[in-house]
DODREN-926707 format. One record per residue (C-alpha): residue in three letters; x, y, z. Coordinates in Angstrom, 3 decimals, always signed. Example, Ala and Ser with C-alpha at 12.3 -4.5 7.8 and 13.67 -1.06 7.14 Angstrom:
BEGIN
NODE:resn:x:y:z
NODE:Ala:+12.300:-4.500:+7.800
NODE:Ser:+13.670:-1.060:+7.140
//
This chain:
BEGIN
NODE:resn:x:y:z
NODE:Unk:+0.000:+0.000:+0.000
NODE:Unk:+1.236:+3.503:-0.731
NODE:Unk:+1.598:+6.106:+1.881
NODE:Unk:-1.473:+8.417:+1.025
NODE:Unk:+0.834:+11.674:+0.615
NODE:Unk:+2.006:+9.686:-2.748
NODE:Unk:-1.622:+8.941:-3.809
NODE:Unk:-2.487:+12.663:-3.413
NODE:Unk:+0.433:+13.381:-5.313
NODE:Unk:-0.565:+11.208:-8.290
NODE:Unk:-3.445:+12.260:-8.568
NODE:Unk:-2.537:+15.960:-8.937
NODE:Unk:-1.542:+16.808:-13.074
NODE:Unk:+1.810:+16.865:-13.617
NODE:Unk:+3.962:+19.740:-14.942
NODE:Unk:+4.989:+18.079:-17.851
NODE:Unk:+3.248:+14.855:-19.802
NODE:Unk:+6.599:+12.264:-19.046
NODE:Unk:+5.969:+12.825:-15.607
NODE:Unk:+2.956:+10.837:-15.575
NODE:Unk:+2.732:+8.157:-12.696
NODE:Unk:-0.308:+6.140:-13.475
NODE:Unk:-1.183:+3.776:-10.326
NODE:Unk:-3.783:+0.999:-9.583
NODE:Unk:-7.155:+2.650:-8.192
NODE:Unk:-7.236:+0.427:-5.376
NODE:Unk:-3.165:+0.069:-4.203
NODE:Unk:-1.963:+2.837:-5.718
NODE:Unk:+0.830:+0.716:-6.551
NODE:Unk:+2.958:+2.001:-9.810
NODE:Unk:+4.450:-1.659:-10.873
NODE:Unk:+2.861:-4.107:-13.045
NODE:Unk:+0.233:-1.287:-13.769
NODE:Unk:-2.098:-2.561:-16.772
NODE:Unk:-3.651:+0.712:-18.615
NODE:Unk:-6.683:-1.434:-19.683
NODE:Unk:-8.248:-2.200:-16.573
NODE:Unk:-6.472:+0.743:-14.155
NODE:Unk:-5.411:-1.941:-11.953
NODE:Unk:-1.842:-3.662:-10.887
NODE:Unk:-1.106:-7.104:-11.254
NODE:Unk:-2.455:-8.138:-7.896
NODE:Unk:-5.766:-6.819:-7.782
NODE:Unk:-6.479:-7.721:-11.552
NODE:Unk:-5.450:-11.391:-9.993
NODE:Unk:-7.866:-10.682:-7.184
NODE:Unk:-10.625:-9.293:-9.030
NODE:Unk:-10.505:-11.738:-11.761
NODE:Unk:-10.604:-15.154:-9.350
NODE:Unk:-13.799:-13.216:-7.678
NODE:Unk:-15.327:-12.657:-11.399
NODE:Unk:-15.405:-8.692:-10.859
NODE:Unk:-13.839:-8.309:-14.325
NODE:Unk:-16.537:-8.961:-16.765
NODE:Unk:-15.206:-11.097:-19.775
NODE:Unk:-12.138:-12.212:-18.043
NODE:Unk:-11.844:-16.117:-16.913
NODE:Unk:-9.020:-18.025:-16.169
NODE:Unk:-7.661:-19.785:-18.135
NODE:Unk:-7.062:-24.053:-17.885
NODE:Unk:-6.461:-26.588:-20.730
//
């Protein structure tokens, strides 16, 4: 979990476009971020095993 100083901070726009930290909505956690979904790794994981994520299923063969 992020301190909630560095949420604040990502949420605020930045002075120039590169400087653009995008971060899971739930975590705020900046690694393993997937753009699709606006979640990390983990919580896509999470939310995905619960069937939160419409269209997603896991996958077995």
């Amino acid at each position: 979990m992020a301190k909630t100083s560095v949420k604040v901070r990502a949420l605020k726009e930045p002075k120039f476009a590169s400087r653009v930290v995008r971060r899971c909505f739930r975590c705020a956690r900046k690694n393993g971020y997937m753009r699709d979904f606006g979640l990390c790794r983990i919580c896509f994981r999470e939310a995905a095993n619960e069937g939160r994520l419409p269209g997603i299923k896991k996958s077995s063969w």
